[in-house]
C-alpha positions as CSV (number, residue, x, y, z in Angstrom):
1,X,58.9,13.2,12.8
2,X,62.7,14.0,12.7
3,X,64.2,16.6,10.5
4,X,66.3,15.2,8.0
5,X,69.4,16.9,9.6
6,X,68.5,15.0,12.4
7,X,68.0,11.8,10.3
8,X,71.9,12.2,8.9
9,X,73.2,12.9,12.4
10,X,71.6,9.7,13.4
11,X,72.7,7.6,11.0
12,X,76.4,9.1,10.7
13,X,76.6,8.5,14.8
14,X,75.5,5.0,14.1
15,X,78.1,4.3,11.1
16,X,81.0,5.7,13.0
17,X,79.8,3.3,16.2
18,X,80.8,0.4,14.1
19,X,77.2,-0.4,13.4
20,X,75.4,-1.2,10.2
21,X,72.1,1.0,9.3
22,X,69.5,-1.0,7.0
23,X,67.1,0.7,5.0
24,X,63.7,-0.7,4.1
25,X,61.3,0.0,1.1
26,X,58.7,-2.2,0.2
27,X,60.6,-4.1,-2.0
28,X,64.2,-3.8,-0.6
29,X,66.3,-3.4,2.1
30,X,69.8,-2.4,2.2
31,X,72.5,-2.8,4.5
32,X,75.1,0.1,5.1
33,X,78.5,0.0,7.3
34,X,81.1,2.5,8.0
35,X,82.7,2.5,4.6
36,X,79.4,4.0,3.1
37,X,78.9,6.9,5.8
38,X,79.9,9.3,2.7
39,X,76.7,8.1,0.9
40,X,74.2,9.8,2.8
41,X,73.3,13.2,2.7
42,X,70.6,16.5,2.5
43,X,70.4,17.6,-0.5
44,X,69.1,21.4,-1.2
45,X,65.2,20.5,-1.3
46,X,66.1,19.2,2.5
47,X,65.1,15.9,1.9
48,X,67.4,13.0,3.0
49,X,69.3,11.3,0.3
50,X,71.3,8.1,-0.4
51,X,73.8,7.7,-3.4
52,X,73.1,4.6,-5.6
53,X,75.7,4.5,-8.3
54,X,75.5,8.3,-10.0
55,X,71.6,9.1,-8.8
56,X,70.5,10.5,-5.4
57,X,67.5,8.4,-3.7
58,X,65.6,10.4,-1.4
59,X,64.7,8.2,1.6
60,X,62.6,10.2,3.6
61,X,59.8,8.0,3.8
62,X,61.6,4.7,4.1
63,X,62.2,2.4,7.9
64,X,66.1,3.0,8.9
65,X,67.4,1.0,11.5
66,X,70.3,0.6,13.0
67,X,72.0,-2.7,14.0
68,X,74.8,-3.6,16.3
């Protein structure tokens, strides 16, 4: 299992690529391009986080993939 430092570096690699990351709950999956790289971060718990409108949702546990 990565770290979630490793996690953002991943995804932030794949955004600036031109590519679009997609993550997947059981219920939903979201698409993210370049313009939404500043979205994503660790937060001080050092779980990996994703902005939805004013909250943080941690997305540890969720399927990210990335998509050319």
């Amino acid at each position: 299992m990565a770290t979630a430092t490793e996690k953002l570096s991943w995804i932030k690699s794949h955004l600036a690529a031109g590519h679009t990351i997609q993550i997947t709950t059981y219920l939903r999956a979201t698409r993210y391009t370049a313009k939404h790289a500043e979205m994503f971060r660790v937060d001080g718990t050092n779980a990996l986080v994703v902005q939805r409108g004013r909250h943080w949702d941690c997305i540890d546990h969720c399927k990210i993939s990335a998509f050319a």
